[in-house]
Structure formats: structure tokens, C-alpha cells
ChimeraX commands (.cxc) that place a marker at each C-alpha (Angstrom):
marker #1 position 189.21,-2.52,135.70 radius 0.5
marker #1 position 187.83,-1.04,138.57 radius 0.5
marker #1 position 186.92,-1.32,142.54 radius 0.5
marker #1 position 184.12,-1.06,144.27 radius 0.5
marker #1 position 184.53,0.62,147.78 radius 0.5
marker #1 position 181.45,-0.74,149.85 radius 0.5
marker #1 position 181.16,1.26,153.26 radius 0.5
marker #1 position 182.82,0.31,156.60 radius 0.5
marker #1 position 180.07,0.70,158.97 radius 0.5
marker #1 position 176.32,1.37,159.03 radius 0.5
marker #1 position 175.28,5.19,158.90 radius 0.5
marker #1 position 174.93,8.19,157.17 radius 0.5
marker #1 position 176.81,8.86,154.19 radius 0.5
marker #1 position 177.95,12.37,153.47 radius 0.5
marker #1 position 180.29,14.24,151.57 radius 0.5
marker #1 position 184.24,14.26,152.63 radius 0.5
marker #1 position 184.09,18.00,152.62 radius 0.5
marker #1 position 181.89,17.52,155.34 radius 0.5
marker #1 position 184.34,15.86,157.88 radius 0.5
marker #1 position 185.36,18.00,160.68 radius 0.5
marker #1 position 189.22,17.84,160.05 radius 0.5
marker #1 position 190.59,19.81,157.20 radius 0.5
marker #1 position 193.12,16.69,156.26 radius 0.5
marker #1 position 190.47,14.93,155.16 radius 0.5
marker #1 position 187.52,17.88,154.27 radius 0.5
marker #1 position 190.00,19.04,152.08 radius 0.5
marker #1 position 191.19,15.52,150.24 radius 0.5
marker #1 position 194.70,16.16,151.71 radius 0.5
marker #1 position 195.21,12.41,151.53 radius 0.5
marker #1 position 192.68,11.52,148.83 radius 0.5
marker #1 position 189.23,11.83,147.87 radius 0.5
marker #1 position 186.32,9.54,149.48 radius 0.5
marker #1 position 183.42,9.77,151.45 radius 0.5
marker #1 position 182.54,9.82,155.11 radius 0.5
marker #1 position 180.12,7.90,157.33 radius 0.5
marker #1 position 178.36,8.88,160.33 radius 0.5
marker #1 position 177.96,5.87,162.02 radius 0.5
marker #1 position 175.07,4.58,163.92 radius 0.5
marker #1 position 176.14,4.36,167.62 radius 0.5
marker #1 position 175.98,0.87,169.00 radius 0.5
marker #1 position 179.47,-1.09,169.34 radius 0.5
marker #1 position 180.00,-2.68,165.95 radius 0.5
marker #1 position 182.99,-3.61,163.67 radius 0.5
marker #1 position 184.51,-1.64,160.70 radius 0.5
marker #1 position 185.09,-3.85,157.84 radius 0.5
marker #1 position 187.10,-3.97,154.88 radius 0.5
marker #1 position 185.98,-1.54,152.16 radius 0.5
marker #1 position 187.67,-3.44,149.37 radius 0.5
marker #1 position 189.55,-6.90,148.94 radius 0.5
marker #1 position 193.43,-7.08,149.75 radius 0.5
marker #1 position 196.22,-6.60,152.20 radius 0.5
marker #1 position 195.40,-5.19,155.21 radius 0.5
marker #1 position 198.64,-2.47,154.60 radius 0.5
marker #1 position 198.36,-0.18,157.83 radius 0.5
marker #1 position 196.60,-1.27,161.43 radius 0.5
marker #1 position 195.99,0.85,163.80 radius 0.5
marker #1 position 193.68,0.48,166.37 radius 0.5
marker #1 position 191.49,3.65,165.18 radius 0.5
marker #1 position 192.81,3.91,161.64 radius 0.5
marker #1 position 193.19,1.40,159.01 radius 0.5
marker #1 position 194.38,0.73,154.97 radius 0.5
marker #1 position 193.67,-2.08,152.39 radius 0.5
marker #1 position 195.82,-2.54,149.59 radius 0.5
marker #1 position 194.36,-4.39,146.38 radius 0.5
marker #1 position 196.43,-6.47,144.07 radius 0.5
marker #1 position 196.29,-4.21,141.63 radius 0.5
marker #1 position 197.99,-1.33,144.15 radius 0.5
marker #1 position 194.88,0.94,144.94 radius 0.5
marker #1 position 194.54,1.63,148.47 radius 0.5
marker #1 position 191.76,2.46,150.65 radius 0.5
marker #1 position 191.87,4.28,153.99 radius 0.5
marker #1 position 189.36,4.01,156.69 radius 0.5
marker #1 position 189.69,6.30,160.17 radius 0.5
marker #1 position 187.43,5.62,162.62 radius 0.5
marker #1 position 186.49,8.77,164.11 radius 0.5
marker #1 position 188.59,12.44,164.29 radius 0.5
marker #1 position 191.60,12.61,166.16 radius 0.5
marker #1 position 190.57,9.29,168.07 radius 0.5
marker #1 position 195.01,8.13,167.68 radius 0.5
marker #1 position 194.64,9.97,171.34 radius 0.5
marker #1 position 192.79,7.02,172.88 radius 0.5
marker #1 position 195.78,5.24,172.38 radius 0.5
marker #1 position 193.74,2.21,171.11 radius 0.5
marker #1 position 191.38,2.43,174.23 radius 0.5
marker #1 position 187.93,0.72,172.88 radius 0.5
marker #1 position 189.14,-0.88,170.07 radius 0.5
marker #1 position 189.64,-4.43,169.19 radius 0.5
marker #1 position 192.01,-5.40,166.15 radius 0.5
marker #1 position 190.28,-9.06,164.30 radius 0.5
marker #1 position 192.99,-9.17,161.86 radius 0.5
marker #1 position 196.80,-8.54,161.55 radius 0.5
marker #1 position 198.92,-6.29,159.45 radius 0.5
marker #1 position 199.71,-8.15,155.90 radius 0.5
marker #1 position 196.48,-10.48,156.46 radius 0.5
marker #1 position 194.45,-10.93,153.31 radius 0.5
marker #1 position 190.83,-9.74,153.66 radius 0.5
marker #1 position 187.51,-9.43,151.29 radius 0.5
marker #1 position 185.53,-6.81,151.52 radius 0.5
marker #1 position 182.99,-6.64,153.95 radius 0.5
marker #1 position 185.19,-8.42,156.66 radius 0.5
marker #1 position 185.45,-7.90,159.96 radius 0.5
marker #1 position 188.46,-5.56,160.64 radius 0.5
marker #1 position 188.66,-3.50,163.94 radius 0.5
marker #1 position 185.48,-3.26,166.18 radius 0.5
marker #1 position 184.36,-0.27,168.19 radius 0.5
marker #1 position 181.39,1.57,170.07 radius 0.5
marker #1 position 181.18,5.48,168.42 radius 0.5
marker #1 position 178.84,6.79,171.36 radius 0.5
marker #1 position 181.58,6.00,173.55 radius 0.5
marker #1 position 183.92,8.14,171.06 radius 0.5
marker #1 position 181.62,10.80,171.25 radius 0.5
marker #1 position 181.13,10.43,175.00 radius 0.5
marker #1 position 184.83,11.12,174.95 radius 0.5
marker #1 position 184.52,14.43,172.99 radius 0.5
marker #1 position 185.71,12.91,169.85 radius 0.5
marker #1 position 183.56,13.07,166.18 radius 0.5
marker #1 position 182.52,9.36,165.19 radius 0.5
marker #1 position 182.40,10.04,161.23 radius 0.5
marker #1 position 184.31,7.91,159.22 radius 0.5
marker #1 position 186.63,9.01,156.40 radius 0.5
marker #1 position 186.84,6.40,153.78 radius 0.5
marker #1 position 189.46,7.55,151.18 radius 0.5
marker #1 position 191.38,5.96,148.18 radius 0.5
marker #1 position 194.79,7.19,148.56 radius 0.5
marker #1 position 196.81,8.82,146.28 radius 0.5
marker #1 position 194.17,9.62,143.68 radius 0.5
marker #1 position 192.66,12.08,142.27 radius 0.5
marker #1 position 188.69,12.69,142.59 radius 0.5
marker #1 position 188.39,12.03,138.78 radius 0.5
marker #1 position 189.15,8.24,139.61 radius 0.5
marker #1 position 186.05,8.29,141.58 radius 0.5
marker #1 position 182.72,7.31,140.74 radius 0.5
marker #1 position 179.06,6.59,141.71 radius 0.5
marker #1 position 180.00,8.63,144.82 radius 0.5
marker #1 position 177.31,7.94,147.54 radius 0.5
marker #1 position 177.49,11.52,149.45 radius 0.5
marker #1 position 174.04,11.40,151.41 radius 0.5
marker #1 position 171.20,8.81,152.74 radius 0.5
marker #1 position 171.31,5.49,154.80 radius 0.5
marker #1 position 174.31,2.90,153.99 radius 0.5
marker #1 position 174.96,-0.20,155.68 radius 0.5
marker #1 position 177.74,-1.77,156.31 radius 0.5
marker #1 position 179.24,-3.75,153.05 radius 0.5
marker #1 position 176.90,-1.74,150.64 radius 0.5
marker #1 position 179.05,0.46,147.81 radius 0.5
marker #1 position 180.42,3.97,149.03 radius 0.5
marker #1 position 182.13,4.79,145.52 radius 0.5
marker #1 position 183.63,2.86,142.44 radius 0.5
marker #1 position 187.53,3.93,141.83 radius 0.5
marker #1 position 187.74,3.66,137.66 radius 0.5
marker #1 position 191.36,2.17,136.48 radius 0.5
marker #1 position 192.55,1.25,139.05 radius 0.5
marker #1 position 192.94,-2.57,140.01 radius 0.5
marker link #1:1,2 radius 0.2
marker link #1:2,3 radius 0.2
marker link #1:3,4 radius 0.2
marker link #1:4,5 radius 0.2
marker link #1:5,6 radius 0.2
marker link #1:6,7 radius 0.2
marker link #1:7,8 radius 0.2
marker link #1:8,9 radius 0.2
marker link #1:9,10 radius 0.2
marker link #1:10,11 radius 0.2
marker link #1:11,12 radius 0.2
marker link #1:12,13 radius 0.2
marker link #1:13,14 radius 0.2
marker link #1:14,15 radius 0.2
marker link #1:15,16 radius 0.2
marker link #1:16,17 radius 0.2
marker link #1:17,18 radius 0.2
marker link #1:18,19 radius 0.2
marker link #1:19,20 radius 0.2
marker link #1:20,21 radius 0.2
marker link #1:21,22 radius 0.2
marker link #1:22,23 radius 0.2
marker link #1:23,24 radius 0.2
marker link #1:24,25 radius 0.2
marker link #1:25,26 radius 0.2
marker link #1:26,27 radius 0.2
marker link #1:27,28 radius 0.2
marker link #1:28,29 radius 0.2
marker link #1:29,30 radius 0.2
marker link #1:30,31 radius 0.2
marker link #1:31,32 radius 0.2
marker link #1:32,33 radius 0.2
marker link #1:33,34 radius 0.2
marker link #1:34,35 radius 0.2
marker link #1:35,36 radius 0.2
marker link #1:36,37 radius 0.2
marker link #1:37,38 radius 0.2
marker link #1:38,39 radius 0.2
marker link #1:39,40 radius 0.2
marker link #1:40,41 radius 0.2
marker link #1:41,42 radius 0.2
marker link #1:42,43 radius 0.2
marker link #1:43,44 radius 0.2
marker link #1:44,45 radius 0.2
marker link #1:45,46 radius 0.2
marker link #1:46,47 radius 0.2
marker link #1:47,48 radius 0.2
marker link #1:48,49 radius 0.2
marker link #1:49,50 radius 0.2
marker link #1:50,51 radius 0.2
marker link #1:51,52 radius 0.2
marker link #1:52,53 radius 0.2
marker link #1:53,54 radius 0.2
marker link #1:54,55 radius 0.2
marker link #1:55,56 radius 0.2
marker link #1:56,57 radius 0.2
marker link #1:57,58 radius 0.2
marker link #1:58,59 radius 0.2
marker link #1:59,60 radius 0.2
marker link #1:60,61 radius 0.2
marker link #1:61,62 radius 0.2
marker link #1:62,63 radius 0.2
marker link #1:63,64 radius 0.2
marker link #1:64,65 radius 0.2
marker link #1:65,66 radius 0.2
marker link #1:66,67 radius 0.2
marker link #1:67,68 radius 0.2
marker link #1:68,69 radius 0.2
marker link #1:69,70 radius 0.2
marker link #1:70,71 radius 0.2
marker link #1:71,72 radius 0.2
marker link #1:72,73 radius 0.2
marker link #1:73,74 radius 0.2
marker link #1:74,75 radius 0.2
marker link #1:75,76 radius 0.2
marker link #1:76,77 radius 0.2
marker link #1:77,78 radius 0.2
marker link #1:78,79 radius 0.2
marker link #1:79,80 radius 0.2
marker link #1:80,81 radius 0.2
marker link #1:81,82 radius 0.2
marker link #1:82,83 radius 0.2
marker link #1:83,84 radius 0.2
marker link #1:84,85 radius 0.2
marker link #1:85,86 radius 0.2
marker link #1:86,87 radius 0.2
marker link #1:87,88 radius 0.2
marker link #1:88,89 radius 0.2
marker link #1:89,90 radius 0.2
marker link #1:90,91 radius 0.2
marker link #1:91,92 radius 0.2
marker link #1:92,93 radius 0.2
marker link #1:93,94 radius 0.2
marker link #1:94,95 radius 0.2
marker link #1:95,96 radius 0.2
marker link #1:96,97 radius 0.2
marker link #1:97,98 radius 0.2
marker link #1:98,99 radius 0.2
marker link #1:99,100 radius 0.2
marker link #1:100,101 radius 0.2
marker link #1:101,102 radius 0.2
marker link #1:102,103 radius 0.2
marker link #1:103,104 radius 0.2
marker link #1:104,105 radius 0.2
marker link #1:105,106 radius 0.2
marker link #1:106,107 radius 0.2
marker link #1:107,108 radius 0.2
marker link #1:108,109 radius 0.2
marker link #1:109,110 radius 0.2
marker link #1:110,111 radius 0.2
marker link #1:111,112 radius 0.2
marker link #1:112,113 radius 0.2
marker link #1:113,114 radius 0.2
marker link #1:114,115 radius 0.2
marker link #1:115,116 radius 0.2
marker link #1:116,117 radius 0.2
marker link #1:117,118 radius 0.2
marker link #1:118,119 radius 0.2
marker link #1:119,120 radius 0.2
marker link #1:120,121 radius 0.2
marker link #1:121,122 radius 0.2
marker link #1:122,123 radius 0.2
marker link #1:123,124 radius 0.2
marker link #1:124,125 radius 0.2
marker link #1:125,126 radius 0.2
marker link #1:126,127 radius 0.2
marker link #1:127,128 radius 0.2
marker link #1:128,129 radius 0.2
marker link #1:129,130 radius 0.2
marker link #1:130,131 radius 0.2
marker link #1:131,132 radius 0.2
marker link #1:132,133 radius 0.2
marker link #1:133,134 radius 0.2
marker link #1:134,135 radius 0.2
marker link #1:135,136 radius 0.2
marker link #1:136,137 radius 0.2
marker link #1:137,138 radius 0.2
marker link #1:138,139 radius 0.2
marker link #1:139,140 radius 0.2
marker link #1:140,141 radius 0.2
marker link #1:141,142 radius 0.2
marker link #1:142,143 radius 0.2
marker link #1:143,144 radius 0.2
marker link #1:144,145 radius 0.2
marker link #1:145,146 radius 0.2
marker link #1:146,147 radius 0.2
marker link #1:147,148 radius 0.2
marker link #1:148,149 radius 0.2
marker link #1:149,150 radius 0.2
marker link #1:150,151 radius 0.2
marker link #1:151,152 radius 0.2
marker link #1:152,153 radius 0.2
view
């Protein structure tokens, strides 16, 4: 069994190890990928089917059945706009498919803030060799595959 991880947002992929924040450049929480987002105001959604576990305004985590877990952040170090220019669509515990609409947001006005727009996207708790068809570079949209998590359910 295994998951596919479709992207959050429409960007630039890139390689975790690229993020500026060693938490995640380092796969402190887990390994992933990041997104650059394109800049106008659009919504994050769900990179996998599940339980929407954690909701925070700039951060967020999907739970499948099956107990894999998928972490999106949206931006670095954006907790300190205390949720200013965000807007929640669902509610902690709220069943979602991927590709749903979860928290909307404008990343220029992130970056106008002096904040990094890239998006960590990170199954947690794993380690890299659960990862596969890892897409580190080129044009995604939003809802297209990031990475496939092998195993896991």
C-alpha cells in the first residue's frame, strides 16, 4: 500500500534541503519536498486524503487511515503573523481528499512581510527510504504528485 502526496499549491518544486530553515533543510521532522509558490492569493490544499490532525492558520497536518501523516507549512517562520492573511476552509478532525481546499493565503504578501513563501511538505515520522518518485525541481500545480510514501497506508 502506498500514498501519493500531490502538492499543496502551484510553484516550483525543489529539494527540502533547499528550505531556508534548518528544521526542515535538515528532515528534523521528516523528509518531503518544498514548493515555491507562485504569488497570487490562492488556497493550500490537502496533499493526501484523511483527518485534518493539526490547523493552524500557517501550518497544517493530514492524517490517513492507515496513520501516515503529512505536514504542510506555509511559508518560514510565518506562526509570527499570528494567523494575519490566512483563512481556515476546514476544521480540525474534518475529513478531506486530497486536493481540497484547506487554508488560503497570498505569499507576496508573506514576502512583503520579510517572510520566505516556500512550502515544506513532509511525511512525518519517516524515514527518506519511505519516499519515492520524489519531484525535487520543475513546475507543479496544485493537486499534481510531490512524492509517493511506500508502506505506508
Amino acid at each position: 500500500m502506498s500514498v501519493e502526496v500531490v502538492s499543496p499549491a502551484t510553484g516550483l518544486a525543489a529539494a527540502l534541503s533547499d528550505v531556508p530553515d534548518p528544521v526542515f533543510s535538515q528532515a528534523m521532522v521528516g523528509p518531503g519536498v518544498s514548493v515555491k509558490p507562485v504569488a497570487e492569493p490562492a488556497a493550500a490544499v490537502a496533499p493526501i486524503s484523511g483527518t485534518v490532525a493539526t490547523l493552524h492558520p500557517h501550518a497544517f497536518v493530514i492524517a490517513s487511515a492507515g496513520g501516515t501523516a503529512v505536514l504542510v507549512h506555509l511559508g518560514i517562520d510565518t506562526v509570527q503573523l499570528k494567523g494575519e492573511g490566512f483563512e481556515l476552509h476546514v476544521a480540525k478532525g474534518a475529513q478531506v481528499e486530497a486536493g481540497q481546499p484547506v487554508v488560503s493565503w497570498n505569499p507576496a504578501a508573506v514576502e512583503e512581510q520579510g517572510y520566505s513563501s516556500v512550502c515544506p511538505v513532509v511525511a512525518l515520522d519517516l524515514s527518506a527510504e519511505a519516499l519515492a518518485d520524489l519531484r525535487e525541481d520543475g513546475q507543479v500545480a496544485a493537486g499534481q504528485p510531490l512524492f509517493t510514501i511506500e508502506g505506508h497506508g
